[in-house]
C-alpha positions, 0 to 999 in steps of 0.5 A: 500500500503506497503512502501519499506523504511527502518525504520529510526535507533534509537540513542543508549539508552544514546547517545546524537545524537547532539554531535559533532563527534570526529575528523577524525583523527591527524591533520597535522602541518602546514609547516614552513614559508620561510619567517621567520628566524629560530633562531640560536641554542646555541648562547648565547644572547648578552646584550650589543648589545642592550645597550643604548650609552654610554654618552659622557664625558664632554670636558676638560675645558680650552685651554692652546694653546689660554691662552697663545695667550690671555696672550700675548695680555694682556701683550701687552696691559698692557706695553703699559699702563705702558708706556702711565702713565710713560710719562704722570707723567714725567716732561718736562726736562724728568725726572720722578717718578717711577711707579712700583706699576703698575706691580701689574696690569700687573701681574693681567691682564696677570694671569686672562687672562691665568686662566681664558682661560686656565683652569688648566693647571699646566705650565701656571702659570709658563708663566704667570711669564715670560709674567709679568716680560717680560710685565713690563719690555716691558712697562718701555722700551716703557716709556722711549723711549716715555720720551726720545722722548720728552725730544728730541722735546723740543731740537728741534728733532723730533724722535718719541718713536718707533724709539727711542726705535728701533735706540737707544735701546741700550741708552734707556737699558743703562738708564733703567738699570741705574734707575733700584734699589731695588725698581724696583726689589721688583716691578718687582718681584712682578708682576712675582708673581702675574702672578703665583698666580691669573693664579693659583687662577683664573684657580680654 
């Protein structure tokens, strides 16, 4: 019985005939995707956008506003510890032995005060002659008024120091400027200078 079925065809002699077959054809690109930005042509890269912060440069030291407010207050306590020792080495009959080498610690304790708070502040060695010579003269006004006070209650009249040196200021200036020698001077200037230098030396 004959068969209809062709014979099967024969490879070509040196065709492998498991090799992969050549691609149809070109393949096609795949279409962009909305979702990406393109990037802008010719647009240069900007560096600096991308730079670290710069850092923050460290606040200047000292506080010329508040100094000053510190030096008042140092003044004040000062003079008022000028005049407590003033009273507390004078006599009964209100006589008394001049203190100035007490300006030196005005001046000391104003000039750290406004150094220290301050910083480096050129103008405030210049205030810190202005408060020592006004803390100095401040305390020897209170002293006398606190002597004066005294000297008044062993007379049998009672006026405390604060109205001594508000109703009789006049008086004690008079006294003040009556004791007020070469000493009282070279002390007063003293202290002015003090209030400069440690301002100066503290502030460094």
């Amino acid at each position: 019985m004959s068969s209809d079925f062709p014979p099967p065809q024969q490879p070509p002699v040196g065709q492998n005939p498991y090799a992969q077959q050549p691609p149809p054809g070109p393949q096609q690109p795949y279409a962009p995707s909305p979702y990406v930005t393109p990037p802008q042509g010719g647009a240069p890269f900007n560096a600096a956008a991308y730079a670290p912060p710069a850092p923050i440069g460290a606040p200047p030291r000292g506080n010329p506003g508040l100094a000053v407010v510190a030096g008042v207050a140092a003044m004040l306590v000062a003079a008022f510890a000028y005049a407590g020792i003033m009273r507390a080495m004078a006599k009964d009959d209100g006589h008394y032995t001049e203190v100035g080498y007490l300006a030196l610690a005005v001046g000391l304790l104003i000039g750290f005060a406004l150094g220290k708070i301050g910083g480096r502040n050129p103008v405030l060695p210049f205030v810190g002659i202005v408060l020592a010579l006004l803390g100095v003269f401040l305390g020897e006004m209170v002293g006398l008024s606190m002597i004066a006070s005294h000297y008044a209650s062993q007379a049998g009249l009672d006026i405390s120091w604060f109205s001594m040196l508000t109703d009789h200021g006049g008086d004690v200036f008079r006294q003040w400027k009556h004791d007020f020698d070469a000493k009282s001077f070279f002390f007063l200037a003293i202290a002015g200078l003090e209030g400069f230098v440690v301002t100066r030396r503290v502030a460094n």
